[in-house]
GUMIMAR-558798 format. One record per residue (C-alpha): residue in one letter; residue number from 1; x, y, z. Coordinates in nm, 4 decimals, padded with zeros to 6 digits. Layout:
> A | NUM | X | Y | Z .
...
//
This chain:
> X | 1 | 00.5332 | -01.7612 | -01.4203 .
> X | 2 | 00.7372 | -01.9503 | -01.6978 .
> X | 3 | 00.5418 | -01.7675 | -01.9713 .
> X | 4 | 00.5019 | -01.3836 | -02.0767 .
> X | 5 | 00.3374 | -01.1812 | -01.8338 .
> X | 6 | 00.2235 | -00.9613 | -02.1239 .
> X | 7 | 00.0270 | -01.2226 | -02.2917 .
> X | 8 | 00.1356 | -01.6211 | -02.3229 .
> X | 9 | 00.1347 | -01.6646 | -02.6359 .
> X | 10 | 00.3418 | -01.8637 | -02.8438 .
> X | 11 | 00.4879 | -01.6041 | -03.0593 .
> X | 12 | 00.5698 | -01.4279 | -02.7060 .
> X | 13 | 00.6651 | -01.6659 | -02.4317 .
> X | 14 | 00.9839 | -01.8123 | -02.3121 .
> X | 15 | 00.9081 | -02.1476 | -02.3680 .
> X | 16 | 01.2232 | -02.2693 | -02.1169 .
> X | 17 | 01.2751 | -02.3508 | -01.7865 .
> X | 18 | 01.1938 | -02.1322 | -01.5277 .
> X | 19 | 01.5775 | -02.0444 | -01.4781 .
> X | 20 | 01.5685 | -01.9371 | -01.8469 .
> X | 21 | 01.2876 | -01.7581 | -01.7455 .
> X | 22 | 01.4540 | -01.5498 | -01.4698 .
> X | 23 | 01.7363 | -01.4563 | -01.7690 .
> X | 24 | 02.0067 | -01.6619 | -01.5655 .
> X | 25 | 02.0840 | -01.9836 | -01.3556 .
> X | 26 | 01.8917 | -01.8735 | -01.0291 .
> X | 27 | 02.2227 | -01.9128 | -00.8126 .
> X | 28 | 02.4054 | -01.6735 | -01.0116 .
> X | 29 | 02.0977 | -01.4274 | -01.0275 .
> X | 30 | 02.1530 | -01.0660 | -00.9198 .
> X | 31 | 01.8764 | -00.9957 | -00.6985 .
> X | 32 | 01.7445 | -00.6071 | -00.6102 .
> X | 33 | 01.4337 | -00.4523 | -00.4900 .
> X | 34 | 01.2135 | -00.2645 | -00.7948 .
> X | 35 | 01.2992 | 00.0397 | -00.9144 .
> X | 36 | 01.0208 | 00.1916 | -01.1056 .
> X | 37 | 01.0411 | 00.3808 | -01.4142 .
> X | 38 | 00.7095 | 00.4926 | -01.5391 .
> X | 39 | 00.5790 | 00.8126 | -01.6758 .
> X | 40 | 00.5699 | 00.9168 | -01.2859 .
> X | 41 | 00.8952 | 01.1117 | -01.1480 .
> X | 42 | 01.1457 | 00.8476 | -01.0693 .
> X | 43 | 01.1284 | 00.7604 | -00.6909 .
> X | 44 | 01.5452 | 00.7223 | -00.5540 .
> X | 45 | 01.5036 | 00.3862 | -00.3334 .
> X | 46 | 01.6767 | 00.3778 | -00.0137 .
> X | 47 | 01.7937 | 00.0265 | 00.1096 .
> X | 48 | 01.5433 | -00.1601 | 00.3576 .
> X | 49 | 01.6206 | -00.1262 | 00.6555 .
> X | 50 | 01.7509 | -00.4012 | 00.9172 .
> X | 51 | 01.4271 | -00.5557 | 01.0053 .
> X | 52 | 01.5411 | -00.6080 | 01.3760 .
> X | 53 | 01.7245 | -00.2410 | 01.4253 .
> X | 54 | 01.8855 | -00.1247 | 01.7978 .
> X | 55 | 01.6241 | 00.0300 | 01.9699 .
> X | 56 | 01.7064 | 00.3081 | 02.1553 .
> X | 57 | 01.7043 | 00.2100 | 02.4956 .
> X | 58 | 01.4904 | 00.3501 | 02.8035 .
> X | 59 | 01.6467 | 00.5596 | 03.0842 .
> X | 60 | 01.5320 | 00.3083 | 03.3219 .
> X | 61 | 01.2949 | 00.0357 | 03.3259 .
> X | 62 | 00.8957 | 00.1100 | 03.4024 .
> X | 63 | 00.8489 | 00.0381 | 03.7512 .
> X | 64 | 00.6235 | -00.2103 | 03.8485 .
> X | 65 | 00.2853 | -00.0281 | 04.0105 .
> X | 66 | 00.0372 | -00.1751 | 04.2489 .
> X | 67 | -00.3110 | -00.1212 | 04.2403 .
> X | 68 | -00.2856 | 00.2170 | 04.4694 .
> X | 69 | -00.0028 | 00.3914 | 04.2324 .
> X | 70 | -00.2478 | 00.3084 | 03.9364 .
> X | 71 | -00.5332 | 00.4997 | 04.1037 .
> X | 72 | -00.3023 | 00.7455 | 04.1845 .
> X | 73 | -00.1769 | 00.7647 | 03.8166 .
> X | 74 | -00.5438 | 00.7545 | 03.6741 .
> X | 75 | -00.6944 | 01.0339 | 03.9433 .
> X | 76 | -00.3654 | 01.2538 | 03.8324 .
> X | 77 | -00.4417 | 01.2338 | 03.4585 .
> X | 78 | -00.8331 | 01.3186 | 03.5612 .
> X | 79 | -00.7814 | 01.5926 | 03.7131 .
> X | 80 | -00.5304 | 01.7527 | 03.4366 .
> X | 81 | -00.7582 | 01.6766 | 03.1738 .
> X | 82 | -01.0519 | 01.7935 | 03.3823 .
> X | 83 | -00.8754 | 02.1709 | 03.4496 .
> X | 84 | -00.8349 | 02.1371 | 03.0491 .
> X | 85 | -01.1864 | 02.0899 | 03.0023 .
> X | 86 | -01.1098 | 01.7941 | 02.7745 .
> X | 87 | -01.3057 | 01.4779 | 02.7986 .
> X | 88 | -01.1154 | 01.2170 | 02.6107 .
> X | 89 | -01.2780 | 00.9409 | 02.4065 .
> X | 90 | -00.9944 | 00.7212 | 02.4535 .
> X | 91 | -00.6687 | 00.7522 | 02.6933 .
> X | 92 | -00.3556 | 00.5145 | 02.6444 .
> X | 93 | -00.0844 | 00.4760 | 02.9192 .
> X | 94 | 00.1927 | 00.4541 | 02.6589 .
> X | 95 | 00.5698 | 00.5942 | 02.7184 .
> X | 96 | 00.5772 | 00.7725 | 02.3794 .
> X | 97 | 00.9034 | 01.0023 | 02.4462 .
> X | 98 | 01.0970 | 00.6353 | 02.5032 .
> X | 99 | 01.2416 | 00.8293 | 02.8592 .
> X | 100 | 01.0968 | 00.5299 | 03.0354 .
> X | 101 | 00.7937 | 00.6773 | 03.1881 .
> X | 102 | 00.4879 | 00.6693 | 03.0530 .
> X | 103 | 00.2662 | 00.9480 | 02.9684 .
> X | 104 | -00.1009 | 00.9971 | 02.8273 .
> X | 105 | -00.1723 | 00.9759 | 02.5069 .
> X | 106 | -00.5587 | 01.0384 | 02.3739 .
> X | 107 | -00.7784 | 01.2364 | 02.1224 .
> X | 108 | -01.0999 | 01.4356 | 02.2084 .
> X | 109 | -01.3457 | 01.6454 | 02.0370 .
> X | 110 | -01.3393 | 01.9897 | 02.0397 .
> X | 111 | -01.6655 | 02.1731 | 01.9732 .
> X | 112 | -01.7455 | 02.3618 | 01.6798 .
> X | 113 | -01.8885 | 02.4119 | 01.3336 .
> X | 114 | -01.8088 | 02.1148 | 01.2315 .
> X | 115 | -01.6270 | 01.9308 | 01.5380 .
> X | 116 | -01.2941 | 01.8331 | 01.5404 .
> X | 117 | -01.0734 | 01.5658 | 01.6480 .
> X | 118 | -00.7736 | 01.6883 | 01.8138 .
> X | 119 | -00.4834 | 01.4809 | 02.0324 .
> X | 120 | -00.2621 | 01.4939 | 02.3375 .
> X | 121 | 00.0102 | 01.3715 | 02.5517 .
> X | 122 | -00.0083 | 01.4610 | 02.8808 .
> X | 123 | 00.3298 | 01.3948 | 03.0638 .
> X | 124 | 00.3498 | 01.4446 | 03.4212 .
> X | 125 | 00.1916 | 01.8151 | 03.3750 .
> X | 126 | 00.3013 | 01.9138 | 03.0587 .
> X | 127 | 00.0193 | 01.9069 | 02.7985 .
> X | 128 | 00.1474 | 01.8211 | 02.4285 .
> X | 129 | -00.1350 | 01.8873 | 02.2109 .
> X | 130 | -00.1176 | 01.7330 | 01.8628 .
> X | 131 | -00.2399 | 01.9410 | 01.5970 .
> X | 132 | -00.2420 | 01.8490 | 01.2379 .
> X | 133 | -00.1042 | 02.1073 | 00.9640 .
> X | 134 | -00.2472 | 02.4271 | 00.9311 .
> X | 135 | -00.3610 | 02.3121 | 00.5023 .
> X | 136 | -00.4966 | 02.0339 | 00.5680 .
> X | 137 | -00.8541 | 02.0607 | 00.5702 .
> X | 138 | -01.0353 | 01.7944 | 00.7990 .
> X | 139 | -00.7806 | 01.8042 | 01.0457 .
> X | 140 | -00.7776 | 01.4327 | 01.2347 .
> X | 141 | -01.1576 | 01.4464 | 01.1314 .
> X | 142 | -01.4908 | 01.5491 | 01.2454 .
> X | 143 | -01.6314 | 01.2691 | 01.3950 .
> X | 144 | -01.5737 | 01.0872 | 01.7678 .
> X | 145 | -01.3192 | 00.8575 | 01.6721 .
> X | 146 | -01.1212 | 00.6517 | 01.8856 .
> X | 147 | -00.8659 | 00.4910 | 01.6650 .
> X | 148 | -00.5312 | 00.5438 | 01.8519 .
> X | 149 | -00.2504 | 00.3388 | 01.8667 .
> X | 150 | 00.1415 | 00.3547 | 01.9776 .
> X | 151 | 00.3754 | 00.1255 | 01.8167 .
> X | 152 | 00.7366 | 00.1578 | 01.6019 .
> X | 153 | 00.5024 | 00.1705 | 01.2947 .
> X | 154 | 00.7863 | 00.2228 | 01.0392 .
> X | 155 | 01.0629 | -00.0397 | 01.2488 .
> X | 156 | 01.2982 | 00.2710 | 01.2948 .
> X | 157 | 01.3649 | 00.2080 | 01.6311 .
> X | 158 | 01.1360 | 00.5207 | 01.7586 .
> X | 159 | 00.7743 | 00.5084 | 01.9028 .
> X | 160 | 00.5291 | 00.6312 | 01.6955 .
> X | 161 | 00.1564 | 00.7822 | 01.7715 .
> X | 162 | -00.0947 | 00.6920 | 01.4459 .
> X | 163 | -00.4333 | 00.8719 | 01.5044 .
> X | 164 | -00.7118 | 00.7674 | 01.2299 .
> X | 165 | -01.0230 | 00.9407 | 01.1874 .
> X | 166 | -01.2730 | 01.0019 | 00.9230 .
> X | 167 | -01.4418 | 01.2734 | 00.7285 .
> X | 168 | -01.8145 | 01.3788 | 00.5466 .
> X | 169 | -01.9261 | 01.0292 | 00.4254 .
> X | 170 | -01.6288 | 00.8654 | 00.2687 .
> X | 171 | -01.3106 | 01.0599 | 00.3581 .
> X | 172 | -01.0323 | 00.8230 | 00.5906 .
> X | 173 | -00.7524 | 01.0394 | 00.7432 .
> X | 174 | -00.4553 | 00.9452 | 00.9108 .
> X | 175 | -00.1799 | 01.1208 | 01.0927 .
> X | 176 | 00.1662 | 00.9841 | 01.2373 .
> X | 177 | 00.3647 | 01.1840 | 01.5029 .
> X | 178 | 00.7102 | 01.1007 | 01.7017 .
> X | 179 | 00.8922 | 01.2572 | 01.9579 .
> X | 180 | 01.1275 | 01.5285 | 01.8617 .
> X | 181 | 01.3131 | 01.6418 | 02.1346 .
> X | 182 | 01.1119 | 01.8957 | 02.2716 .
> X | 183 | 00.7919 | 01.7798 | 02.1489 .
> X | 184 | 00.5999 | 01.5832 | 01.8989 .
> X | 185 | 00.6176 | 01.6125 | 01.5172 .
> X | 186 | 00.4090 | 01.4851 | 01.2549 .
> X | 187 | 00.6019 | 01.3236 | 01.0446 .
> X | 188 | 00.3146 | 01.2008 | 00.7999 .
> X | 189 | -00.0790 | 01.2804 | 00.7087 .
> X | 190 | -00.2679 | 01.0882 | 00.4641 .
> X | 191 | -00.6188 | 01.1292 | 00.2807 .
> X | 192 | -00.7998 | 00.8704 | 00.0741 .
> X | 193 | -01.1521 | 00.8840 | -00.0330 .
> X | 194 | -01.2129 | 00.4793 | -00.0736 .
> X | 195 | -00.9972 | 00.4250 | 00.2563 .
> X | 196 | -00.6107 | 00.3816 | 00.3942 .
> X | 197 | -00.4379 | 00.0906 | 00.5068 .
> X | 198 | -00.1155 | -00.0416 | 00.6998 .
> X | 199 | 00.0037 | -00.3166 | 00.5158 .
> X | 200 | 00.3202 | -00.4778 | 00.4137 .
> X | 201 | 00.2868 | -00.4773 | 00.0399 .
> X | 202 | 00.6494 | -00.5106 | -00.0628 .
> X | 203 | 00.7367 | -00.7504 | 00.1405 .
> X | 204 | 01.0240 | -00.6652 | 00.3470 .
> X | 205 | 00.8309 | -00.7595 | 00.6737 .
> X | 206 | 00.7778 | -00.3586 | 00.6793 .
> X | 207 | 00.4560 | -00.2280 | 00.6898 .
> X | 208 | 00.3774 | 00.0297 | 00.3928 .
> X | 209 | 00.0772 | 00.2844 | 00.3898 .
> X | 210 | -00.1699 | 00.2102 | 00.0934 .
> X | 211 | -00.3663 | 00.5584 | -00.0338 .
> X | 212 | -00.7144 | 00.4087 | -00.1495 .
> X | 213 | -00.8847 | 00.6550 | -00.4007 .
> X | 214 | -01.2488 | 00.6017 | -00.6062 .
> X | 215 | -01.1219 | 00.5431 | -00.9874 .
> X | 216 | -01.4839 | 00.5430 | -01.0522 .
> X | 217 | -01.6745 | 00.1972 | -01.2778 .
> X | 218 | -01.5989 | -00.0371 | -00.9820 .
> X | 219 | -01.1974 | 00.0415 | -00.9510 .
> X | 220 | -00.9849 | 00.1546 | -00.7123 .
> X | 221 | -00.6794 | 00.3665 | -00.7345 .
> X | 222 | -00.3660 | 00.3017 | -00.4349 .
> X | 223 | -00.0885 | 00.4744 | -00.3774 .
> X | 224 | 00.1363 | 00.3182 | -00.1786 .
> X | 225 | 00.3862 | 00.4901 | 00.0797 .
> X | 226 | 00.7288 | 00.3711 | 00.1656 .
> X | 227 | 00.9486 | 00.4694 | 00.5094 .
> X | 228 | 01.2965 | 00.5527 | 00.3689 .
> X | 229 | 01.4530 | 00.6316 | 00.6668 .
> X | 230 | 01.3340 | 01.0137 | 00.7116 .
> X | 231 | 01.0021 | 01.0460 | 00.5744 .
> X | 232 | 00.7323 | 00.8312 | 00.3914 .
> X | 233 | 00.7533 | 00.8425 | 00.0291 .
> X | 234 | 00.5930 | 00.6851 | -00.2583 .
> X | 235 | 00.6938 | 00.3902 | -00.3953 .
> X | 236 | 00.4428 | 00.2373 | -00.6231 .
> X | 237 | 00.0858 | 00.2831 | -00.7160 .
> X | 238 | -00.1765 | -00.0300 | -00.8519 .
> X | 239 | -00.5505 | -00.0303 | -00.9504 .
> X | 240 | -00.7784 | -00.2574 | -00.7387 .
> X | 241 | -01.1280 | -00.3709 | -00.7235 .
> X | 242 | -01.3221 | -00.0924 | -00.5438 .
> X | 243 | -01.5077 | -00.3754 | -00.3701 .
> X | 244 | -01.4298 | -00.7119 | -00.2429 .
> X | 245 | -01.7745 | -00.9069 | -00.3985 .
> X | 246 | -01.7189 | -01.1490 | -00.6780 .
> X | 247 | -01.7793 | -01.2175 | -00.9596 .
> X | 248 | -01.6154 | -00.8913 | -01.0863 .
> X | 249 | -01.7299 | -00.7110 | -01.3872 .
> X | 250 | -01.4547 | -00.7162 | -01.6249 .
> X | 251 | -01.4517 | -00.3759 | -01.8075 .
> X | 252 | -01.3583 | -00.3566 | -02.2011 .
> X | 253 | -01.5543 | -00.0949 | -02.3175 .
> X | 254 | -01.2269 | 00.1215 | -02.3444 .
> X | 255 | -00.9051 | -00.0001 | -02.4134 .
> X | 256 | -00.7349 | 00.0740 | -02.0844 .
> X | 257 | -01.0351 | -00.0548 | -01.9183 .
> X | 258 | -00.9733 | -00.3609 | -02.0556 .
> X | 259 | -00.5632 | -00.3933 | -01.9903 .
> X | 260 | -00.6462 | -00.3213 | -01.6204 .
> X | 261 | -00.9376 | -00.5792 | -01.6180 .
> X | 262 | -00.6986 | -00.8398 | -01.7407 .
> X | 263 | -00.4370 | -00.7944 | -01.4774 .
> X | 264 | -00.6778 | -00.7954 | -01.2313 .
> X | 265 | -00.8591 | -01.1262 | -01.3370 .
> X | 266 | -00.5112 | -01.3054 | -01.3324 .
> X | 267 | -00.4641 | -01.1428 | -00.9399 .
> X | 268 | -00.7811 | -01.3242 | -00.8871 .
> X | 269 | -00.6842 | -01.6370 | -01.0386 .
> X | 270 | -00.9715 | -01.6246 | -01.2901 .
> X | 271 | -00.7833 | -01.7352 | -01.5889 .
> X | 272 | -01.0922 | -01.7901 | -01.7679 .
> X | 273 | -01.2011 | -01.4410 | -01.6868 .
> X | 274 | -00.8547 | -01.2934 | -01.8248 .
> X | 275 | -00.8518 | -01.5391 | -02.1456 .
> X | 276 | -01.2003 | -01.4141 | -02.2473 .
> X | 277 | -01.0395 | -01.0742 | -02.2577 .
> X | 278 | -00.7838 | -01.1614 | -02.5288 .
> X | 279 | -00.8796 | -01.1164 | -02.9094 .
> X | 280 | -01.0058 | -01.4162 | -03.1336 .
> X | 281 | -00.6711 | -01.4678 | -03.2805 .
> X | 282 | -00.4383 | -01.4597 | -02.9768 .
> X | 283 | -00.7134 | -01.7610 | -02.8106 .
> X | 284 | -00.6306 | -01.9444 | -03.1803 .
> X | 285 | -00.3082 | -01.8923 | -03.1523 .
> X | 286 | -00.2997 | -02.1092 | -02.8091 .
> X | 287 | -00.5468 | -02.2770 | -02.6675 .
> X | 288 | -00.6492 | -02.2190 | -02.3487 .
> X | 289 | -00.4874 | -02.5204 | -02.1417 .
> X | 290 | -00.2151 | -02.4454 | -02.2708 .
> X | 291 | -00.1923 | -02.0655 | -02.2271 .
> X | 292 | -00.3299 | -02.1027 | -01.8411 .
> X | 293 | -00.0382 | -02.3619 | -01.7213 .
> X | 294 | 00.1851 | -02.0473 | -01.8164 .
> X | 295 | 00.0860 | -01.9093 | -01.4984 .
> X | 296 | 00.1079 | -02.2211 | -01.2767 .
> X | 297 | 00.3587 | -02.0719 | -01.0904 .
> X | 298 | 00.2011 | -01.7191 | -01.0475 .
> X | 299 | 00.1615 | -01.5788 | -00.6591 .
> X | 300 | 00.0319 | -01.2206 | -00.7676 .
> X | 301 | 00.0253 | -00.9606 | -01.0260 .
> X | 302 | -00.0926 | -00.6103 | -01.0327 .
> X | 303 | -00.0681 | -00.3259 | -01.2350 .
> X | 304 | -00.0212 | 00.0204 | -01.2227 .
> X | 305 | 00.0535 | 00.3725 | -01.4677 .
> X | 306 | -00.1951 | 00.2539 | -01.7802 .
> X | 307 | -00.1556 | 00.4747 | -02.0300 .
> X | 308 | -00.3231 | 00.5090 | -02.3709 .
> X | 309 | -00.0768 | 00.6233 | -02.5771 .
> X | 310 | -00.2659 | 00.6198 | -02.9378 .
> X | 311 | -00.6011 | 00.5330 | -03.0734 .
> X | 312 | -00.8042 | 00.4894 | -03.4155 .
> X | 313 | -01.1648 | 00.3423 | -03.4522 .
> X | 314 | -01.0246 | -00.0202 | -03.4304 .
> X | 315 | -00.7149 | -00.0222 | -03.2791 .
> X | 316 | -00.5412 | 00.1049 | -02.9902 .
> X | 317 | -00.1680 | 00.1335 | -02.8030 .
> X | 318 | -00.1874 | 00.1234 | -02.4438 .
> X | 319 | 00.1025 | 00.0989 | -02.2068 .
> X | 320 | 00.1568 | -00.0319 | -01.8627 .
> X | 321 | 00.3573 | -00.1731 | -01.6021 .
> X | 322 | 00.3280 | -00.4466 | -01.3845 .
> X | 323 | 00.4704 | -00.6315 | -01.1270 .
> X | 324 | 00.4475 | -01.0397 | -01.0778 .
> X | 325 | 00.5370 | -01.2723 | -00.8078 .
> X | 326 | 00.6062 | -01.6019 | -00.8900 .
> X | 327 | 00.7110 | -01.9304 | -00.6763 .
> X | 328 | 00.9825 | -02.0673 | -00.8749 .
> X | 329 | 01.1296 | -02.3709 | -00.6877 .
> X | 330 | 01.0395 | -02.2359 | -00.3490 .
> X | 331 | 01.1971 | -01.9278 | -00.4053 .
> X | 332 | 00.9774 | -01.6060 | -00.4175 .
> X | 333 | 01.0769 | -01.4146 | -00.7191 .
> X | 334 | 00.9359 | -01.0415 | -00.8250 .
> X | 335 | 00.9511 | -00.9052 | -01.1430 .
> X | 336 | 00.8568 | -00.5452 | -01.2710 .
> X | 337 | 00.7994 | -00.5167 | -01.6072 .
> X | 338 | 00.7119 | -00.2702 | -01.9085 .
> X | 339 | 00.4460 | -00.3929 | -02.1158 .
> X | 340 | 00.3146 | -00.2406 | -02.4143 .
> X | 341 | -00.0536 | -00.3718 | -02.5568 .
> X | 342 | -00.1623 | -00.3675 | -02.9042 .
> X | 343 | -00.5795 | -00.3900 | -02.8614 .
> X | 344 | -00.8037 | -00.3784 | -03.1173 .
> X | 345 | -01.2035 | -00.3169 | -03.1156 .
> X | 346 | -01.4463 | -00.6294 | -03.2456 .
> X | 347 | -01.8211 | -00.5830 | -03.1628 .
> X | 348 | -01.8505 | -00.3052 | -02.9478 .
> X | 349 | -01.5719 | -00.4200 | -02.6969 .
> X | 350 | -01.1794 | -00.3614 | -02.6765 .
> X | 351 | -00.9989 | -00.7055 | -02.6581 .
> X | 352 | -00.6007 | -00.7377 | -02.5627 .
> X | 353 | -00.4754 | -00.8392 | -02.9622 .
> X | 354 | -00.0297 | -00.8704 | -02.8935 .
> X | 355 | 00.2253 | -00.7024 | -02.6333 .
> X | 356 | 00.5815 | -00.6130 | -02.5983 .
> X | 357 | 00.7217 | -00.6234 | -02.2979 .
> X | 358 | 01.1056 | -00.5175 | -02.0793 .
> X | 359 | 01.1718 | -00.6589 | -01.7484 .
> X | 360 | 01.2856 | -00.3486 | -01.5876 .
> X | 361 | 01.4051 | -00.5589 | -01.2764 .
> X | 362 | 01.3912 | -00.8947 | -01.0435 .
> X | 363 | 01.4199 | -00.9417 | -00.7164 .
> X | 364 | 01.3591 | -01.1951 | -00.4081 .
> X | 365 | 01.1197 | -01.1275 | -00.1636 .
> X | 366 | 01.1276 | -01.3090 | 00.1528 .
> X | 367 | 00.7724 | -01.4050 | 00.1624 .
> X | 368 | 00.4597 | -01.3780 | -00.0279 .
> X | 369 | 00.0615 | -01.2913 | 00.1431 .
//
């Protein structure tokens, strides 16, 4: 967007061109992924990854199996799971080790007070059984779950196994293993009480792994997970709506309420929603027409570590940061920035008054969704 993410108004746009905008002539513009600095420990980025990296390649090829060496396969893989007394709720013929064979891969339930979901690899006759850590509480859940799947989830090159599964009424697990040599290893475990997702949120054409916790008043809080290499780590976190129905319910009956209800109107594209959240005299200060084409060229914007840092009975100081995408002649450009908010109290409700804002850094993404 040409204008001030903070707020648009005259007194604190850049009323350029969008190269002044970006601080430099776009060719010349030094372009980097984020690096945030909030009041959470600072997070050491790793460089992404080639998106296309060497795989490492099989021993030999899979041979191609008729209809008999299936059966025989299948009746095999019965029998070892049958001496095992495991009855599987869902099998995949996967070759998870990369050796070029392919082995079993499933999840069961194993009895008990409550159940619990446990996983395998059977290769050939060696039984792998995947266990999740000792402190972790649900395990890979208590219920008869059969979401299993075998993929290079994090695009290092190595096959991972994701198991999902689900806990008491609102709990989503998940839990990522690889081959280590000798066996499997989880290399990750996640727990969010409003749900977990795969999804490429920075993107890199990477998949990331949102965190999806109940903020409470219709909000959610997500933490989202990046693969540097060796482990997941985090990487940014946002507030979302809880739920996906509209029209939202814009919150301003505290000040920080009403920062993150801002930010999240202009995500939606409800500029009218966001403008009603400003005081009287910032709407004076610019009409409305005016103040909306500021964000003509806005993809997305969220926000993430609001703090209030002071209060009286009328006014408040509330700090965040936030992160916008903008298409600026075809060219998708991100921005992080560190906004402070000046709101003030009128009738009962806590409206967004003045900001100051630092871009902390720019970047270009290769695509927006």
């Amino acid at each position: 967007m040409r204008y001030s993410i903070g707020l648009s108004l005259v007194s604190l746009v850049f009323v350029t061109s969008c190269a002044s905008w970006l601080g430099t002539d776009k060719t010349s513009a030094t372009l980097k992924d984020p690096t945030v600095t909030s009041q959470r420990p600072t997070t050491a980025f790793t460089p992404v990854p080639s998106l296309l990296p060497d795989r490492t390649p099989s021993a030999r090829p899979n041979p191609t199996l008729g209809p008999e060496d299936v059966a025989d396969v299948v009746k095999a893989g019965q029998v070892s799971l049958e001496q095992r007394s495991v009855d599987p709720i869902c099998l995949r013929w996967e070759d998870t080790d990369q050796d070029g064979d392919r082995e079993w891969v499933g999840v069961y339930l194993r009895p008990g007070d409550p159940s619990r979901l446990e996983g395998f690899v059977l290769d050939g006759q060696v039984w792998h059984e995947l266990r999740a850590g000792e402190a972790e509480r649900y395990g890979f859940g208590e219920y008869p779950t059969c979401e299993l799947d075998v993929n290079d989830t994090n695009v290092d090159g190595k096959v991972e196994i994701t198991i999902w599964g689900h806990a008491e009424t609102s709990i989503d697990l998940l839990h990522i293993f690889a081959w280590g040599g000798s066996g499997y290893d989880e290399i990750a475990s996640f727990q969010g009480d409003a749900g977990l997702e795969l999804a490429d949120v920075n993107n890199d054409l990477i998949q990331e792994i949102i965190v999806r916790h109940n903020a409470g008043d219709g909000l959610a809080w997500e933490t989202i997970h990046k693969w540097d290499g060796t482990n997941y780590v985090w990487n940014w976190e946002r507030y979302r709506w809880l739920h996906a129905d509209y029209p939202h319910a814009y919150l301003s009956t505290d000040p920080t309420h009403s920062v993150i209800s801002f930010y999240l109107a202009l995500n939606d594209r409800d500029l009218h929603g966001a403008y009603e959240l400003l005081a009287p005299e910032a709407r004076v200060t610019q009409p409305y027409e005016t103040w909306a084409r500021g964000f003509d060229t806005t993809l997305g914007v969220e926000v993430g570590s609001v703090l209030e840092v002071e209060r009286t009975e009328s006014r408040a100081t509330v700090t965040a940061q936030v992160r916008s995408h903008d298409n600026i002649d075809g060219y998708i450009m991100g921005q992080l920035w560190d906004i402070t908010w000046s709101v003030i109290r009128e009738d009962g409700v806590w409206l967004l008054d003045s900001a100051r804002q630092q871009e902390l850094s720019r970047w270009e993404a290769p695509y927006f969704q």
